[in-house]
DRENBA-233769 format. One line per 3 residues: number of its first residue (from 1); their letters; for each residue x, y, z of C-alpha. Coordinates in steps of 0.25 Angstrom, whole numbers. Example, Ala and Ser with C-alpha at 12.3 -4.5 7.8 and 13.67 -1.06 7.14 Angstrom:
1 = AS = 49,-18,31; 55,-4,29 .
***
This chain:
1 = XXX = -28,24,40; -27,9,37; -20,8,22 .
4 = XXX = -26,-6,20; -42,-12,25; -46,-25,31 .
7 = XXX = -52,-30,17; -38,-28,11; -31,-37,21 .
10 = XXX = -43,-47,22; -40,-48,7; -25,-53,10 .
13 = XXX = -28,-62,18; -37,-75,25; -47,-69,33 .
16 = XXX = -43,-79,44; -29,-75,43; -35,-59,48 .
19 = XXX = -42,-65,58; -29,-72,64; -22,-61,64 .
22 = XXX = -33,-53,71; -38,-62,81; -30,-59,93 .
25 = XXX = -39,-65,103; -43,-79,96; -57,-76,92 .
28 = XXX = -58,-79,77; -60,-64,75; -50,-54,72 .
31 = XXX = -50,-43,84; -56,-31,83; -47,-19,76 .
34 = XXX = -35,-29,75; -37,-28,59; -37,-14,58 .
37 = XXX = -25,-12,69; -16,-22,57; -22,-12,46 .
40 = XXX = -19,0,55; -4,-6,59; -1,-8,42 .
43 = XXX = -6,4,36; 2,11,51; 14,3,46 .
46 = XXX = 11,7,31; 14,23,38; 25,20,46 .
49 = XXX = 33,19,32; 26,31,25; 25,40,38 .
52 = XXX = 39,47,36; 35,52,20; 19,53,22 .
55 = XXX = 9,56,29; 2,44,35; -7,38,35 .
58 = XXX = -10,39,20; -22,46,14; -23,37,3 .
61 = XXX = -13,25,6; -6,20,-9; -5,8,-13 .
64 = XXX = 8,5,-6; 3,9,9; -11,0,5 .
67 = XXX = -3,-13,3; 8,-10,13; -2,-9,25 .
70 = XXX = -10,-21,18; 2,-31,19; 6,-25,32 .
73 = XXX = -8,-28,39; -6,-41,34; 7,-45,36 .
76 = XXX = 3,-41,51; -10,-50,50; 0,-62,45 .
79 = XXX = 9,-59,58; -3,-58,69; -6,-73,62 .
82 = XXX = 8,-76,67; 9,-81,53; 23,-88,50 .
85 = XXX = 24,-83,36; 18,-68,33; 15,-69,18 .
88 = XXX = 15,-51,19; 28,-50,25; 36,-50,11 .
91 = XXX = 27,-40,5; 25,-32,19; 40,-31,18 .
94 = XXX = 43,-25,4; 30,-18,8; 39,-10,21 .
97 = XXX = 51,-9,11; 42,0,1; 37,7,12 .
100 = XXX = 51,11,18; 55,15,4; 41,25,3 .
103 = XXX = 46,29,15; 61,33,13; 57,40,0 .
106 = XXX = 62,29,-9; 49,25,-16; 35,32,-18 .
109 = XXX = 23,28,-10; 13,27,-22; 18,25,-38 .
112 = XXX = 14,38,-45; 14,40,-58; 15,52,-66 .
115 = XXX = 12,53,-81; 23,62,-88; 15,74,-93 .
118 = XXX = 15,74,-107; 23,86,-115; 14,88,-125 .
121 = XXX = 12,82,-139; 21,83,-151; 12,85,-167 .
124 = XXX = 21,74,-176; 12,81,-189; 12,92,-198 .
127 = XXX = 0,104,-194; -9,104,-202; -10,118,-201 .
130 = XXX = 5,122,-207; 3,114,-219; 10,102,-216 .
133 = XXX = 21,110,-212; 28,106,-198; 29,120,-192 .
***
C-alpha cells in the first residue's frame, strides 16, 4: 500500500521535472510503472522505520507516514534528475530523524488528545427547596 499518490507529488513539483526523473530511455515520456516503483520504494522506506513497533503497512497511514513517503518519493525524483541541490533532502532528513524516534519508542506516531473527563458540577447557590438555607 502506497502512503502518498501521484497527484500529490505532481503537486510538489514541475511536471517536467517527474518526467526527467522517470524517463530512463530518452523518450519524453516517463517509463511505465517507474512512478509507482518511487511511490512504492517511499511509502516501503516509510515501513522500514515503523516495522519494528507496527504492523505494516498501515490500514490508515497518519499524517506523519503521508508526508514522510511524499518527501521521500520526491527527494528520490530530485536524485534520478542527478539534480546538484535536492531542495527535500533537509526535510526528508528531520523527516527519518522523527521516524527513528516513533521507532525507538521516544515519540508517538500520531498526536492524540484526550479531553479530561469532567468530575462533575459544584451548585454555588442556596436550594430553593431548603429555604435559602445551605444544607
Amino acid at each position: 500500500m502506497n502512503y502518498v499518490t501521484q497527484s500529490e507529488l505532481e503537486a510538489e513539483l514541475p511536471p517536467q521535472h517527474l518526467i526527467d526523473a522517470c524517463d530512463d530511455d530518452g523518450d519524453g515520456v516517463a517509463d511505465e510503472g517507474r512512478i509507482e516503483s518511487v511511490l512504492a520504494g517511499a511509502s516501503r522506506a516509510v515501513d522500514g522505520y515503523l516495522e519494528g513497533r507496527y504492523s505494516v503497512p498501515l490500514a490508515e497511514p497518519p499524517q506523519l507516514a503521508r508526508r514522510a513517503a511524499l518527501v521521500f518519493a520526491l527527494e528520490t525524483i530530485y536524485r534520478r534528475r542527478n539534480s546538484e541541490k535536492n531542495p527535500w533532502s533537509e526535510e526528508a532528513g528531520k523527516l527519518r530523524a522523527r521516524l527513528e524516534k516513533v521507532a525507538s519508542g521516544e515519540q508517538p506516531l500520531t498526536l492524540i488528545i484526550t479531553t479530561p473527563a469532567s468530575d462533575g458540577a459544584v451548585i454555588g447557590e442556596p436550594m430553593r427547596a431548603t429555604g435559602g438555607r445551605v444544607l
